[in-house]
C-alpha positions in Angstrom: 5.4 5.6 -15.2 3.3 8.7 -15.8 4.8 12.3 -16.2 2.3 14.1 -13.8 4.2 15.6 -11.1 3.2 17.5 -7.6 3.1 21.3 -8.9 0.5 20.1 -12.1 -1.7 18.6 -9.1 -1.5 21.5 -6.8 -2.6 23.8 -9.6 -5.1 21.8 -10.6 -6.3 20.9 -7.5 -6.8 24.5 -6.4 -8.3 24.9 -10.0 -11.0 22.3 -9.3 -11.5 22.5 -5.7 -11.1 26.3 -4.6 -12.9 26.0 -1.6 -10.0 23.4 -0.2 -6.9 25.9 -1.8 -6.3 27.4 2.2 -6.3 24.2 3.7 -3.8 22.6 1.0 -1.5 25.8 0.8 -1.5 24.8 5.2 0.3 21.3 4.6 3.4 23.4 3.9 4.1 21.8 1.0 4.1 17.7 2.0 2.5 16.1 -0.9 0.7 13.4 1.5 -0.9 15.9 3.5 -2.1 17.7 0.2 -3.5 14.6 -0.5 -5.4 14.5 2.5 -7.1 17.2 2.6 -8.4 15.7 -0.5 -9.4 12.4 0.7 -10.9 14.9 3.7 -13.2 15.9 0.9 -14.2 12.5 -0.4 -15.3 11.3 3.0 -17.5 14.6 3.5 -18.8 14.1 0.2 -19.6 10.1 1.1 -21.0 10.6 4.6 -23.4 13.1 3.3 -24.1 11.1 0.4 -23.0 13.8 -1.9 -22.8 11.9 -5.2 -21.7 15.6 -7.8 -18.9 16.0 -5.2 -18.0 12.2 -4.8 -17.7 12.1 -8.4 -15.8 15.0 -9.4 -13.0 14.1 -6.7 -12.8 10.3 -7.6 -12.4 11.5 -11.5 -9.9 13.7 -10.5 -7.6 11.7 -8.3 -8.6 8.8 -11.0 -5.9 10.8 -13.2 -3.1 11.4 -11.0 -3.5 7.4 -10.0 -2.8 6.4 -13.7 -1.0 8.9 -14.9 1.0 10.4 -11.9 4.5 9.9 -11.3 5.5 7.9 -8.5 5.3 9.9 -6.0 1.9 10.9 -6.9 0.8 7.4 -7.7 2.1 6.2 -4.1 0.0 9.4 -2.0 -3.1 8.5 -4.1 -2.4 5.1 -2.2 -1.5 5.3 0.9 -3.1 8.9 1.7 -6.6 9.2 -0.3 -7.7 5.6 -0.8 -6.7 4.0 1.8 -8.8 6.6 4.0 -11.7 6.2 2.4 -14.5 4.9 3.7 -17.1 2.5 1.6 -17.9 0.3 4.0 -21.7 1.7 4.1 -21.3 3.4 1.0 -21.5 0.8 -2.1 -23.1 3.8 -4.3 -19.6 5.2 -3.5 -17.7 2.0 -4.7 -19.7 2.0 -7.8 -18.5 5.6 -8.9 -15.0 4.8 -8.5 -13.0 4.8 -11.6 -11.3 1.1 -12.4 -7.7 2.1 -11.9 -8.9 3.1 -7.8 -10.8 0.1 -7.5 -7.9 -1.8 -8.5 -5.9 0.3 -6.1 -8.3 -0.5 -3.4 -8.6 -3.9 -3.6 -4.5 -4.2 -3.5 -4.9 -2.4 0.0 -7.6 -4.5 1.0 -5.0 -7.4 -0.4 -1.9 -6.2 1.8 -4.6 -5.4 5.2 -4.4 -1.8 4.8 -7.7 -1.2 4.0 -11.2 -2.9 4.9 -12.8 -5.3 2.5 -16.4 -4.2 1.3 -18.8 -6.6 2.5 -20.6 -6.0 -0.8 -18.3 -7.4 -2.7 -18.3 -10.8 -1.1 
């Protein structure tokens, strides 16, 4: 289990991403909903084809995946990855870090998220 907890996140977060620090501090403090307005990001940055931002977010929620504590490592799941959308986007798959690939392929495993049809 890692020792990454919700307030390190927040701070960095609104470190890293300062343009998303008003919509975060508007979840009222519910971790999932922080990490949505994350995964928000991610599909902005993937429908526009925005590879700097694509990368930056999937290196930093890369972290809180692996080293995260539970609670983080379960949001990462259910609230950032499983919203993401690569379908169209296989430049996308291929900057993902191994530990969300491997996160993603366990949700496309248990139906709650849609296989790639690039990696057929």
């Amino acid at each position: 289990m890692g020792d990454l907890h919700r307030s390190v996140f927040l701070k960095e977060l609104k470190d890293t991403f300062p343009d998303l620090r008003a919509e975060v501090n508007a979840q009222h403090g519910l971790l999932h909903m922080e990490m949505h307005v994350l995964a928000d990001f991610a599909r902005r940055a993937i429908a526009a084809g925005a590879k700097k931002d694509a990368v930056s977010c999937f290196k930093f929620v890369e972290k809180y995946c692996r080293d995260g504590n539970n609670e983080l490592r379960n949001a990462v799941g259910v609230s950032f990855v499983e919203h993401l959308n690569l379908g169209d986007a296989q430049w996308a798959w291929d900057l993902l870090g191994p530990v969300l690939k491997k996160e993603y392929l366990q949700l496309v495993d248990a139906g709650m998220a849609k296989p790639l049809p690039y990696l057929r």
